[in-house]
C-alpha positions as CSV (number, residue, x, y, z in Angstrom):
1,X,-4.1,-4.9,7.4
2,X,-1.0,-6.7,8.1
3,X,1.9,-4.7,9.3
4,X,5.3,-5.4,7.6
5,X,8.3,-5.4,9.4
6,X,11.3,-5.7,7.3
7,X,12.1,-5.0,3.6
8,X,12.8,-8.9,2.6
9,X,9.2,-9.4,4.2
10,X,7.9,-6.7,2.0
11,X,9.8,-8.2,-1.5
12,X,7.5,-12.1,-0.8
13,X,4.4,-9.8,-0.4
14,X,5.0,-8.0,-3.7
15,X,5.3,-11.6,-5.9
16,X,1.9,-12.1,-5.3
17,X,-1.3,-11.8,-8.2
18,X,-1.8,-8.5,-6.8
19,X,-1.5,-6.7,-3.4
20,X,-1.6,-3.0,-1.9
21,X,1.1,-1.4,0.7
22,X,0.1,2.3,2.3
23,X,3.6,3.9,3.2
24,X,3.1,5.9,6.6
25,X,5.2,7.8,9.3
26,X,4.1,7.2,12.8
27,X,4.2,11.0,13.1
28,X,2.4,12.3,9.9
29,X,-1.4,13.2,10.9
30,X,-3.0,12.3,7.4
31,X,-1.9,8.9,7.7
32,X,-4.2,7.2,10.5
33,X,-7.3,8.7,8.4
34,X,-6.1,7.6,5.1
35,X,-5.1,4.4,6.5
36,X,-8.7,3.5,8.3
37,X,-10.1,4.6,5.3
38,X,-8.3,2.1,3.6
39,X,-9.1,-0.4,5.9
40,X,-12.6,-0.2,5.6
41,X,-12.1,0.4,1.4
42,X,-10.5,-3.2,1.5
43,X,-13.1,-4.7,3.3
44,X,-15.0,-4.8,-0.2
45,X,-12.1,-6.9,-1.0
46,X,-11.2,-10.0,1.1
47,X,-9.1,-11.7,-1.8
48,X,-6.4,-8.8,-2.2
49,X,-3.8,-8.8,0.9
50,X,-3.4,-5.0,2.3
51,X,-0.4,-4.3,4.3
52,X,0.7,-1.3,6.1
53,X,4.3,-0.4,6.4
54,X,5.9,2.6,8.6
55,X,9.5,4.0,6.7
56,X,10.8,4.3,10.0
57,X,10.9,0.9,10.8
58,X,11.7,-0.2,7.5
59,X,14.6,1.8,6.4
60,X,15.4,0.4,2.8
61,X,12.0,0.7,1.4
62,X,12.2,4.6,1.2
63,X,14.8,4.8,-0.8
64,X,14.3,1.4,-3.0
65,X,10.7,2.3,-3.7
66,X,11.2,5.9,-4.0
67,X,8.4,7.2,-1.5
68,X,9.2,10.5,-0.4
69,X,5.6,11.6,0.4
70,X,3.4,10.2,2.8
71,X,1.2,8.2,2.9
72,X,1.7,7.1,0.1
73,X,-0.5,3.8,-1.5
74,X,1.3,1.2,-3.7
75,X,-0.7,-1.7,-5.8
76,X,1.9,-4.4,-6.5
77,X,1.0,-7.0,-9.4
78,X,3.8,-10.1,-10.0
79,X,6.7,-7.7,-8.3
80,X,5.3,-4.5,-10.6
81,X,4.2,-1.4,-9.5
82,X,0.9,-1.0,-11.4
83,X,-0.5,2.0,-9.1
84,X,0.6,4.8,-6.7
85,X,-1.2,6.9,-5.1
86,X,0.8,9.9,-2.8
87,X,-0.8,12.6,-0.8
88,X,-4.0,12.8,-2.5
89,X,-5.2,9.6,-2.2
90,X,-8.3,8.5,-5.3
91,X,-9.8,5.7,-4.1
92,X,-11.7,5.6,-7.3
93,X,-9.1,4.8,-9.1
94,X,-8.0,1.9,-7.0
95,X,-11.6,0.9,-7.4
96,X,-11.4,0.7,-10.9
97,X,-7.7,-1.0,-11.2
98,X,-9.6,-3.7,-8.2
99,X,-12.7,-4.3,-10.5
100,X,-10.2,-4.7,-14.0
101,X,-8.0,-7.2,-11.9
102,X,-11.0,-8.8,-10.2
103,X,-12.9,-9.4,-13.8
């Protein structure tokens, strides 16, 4: 996963056919699980860019995306949000909204 580093890096990454951010805190202890979880989910999926972003670092995207849980996963179609997953994180869903897109 590609790290993002600023929130006009962030709005290019959203414009494409379809991509997924996890939201994390470099504090918050659910996030390096959920996040290597992640990882290895997307490696079923070469084609889709996955990107990591830490709120700290990027102080706009908190508020202009509304993430006030962490992590938090977002699936970004054409600039949409077309999935978010907070907290709880059902990688079966993503699975199915992947294998809609993908077919």
């Amino acid at each position: 996963m590609k790290k993002i580093e600023t929130y006009e890096e962030f709005q290019e990454i959203i414009k494409s056919d379809i991509s997924i951010v996890i939201a994390k805190t470099k504090t918050c202890v659910v996030c390096k699980p959920i996040s290597e979880k992640l990882k290895n989910f997307m490696n079923d999926y070469p084609q889709i860019p996955s990107y990591e972003l830490y709120i700290e670092d990027v102080e706009m995207f908190q508020g202009q995306q509304l993430v006030f849980t962490v992590p938090t996963i977002l699936v970004f179609s054409n600039e949409k949000e077309i999935l978010r997953e907070s907290r709880f994180i059902d990688f079966n869903k993503i699975e199915r909204l992947f294998g809609l897109y993908l077919n």
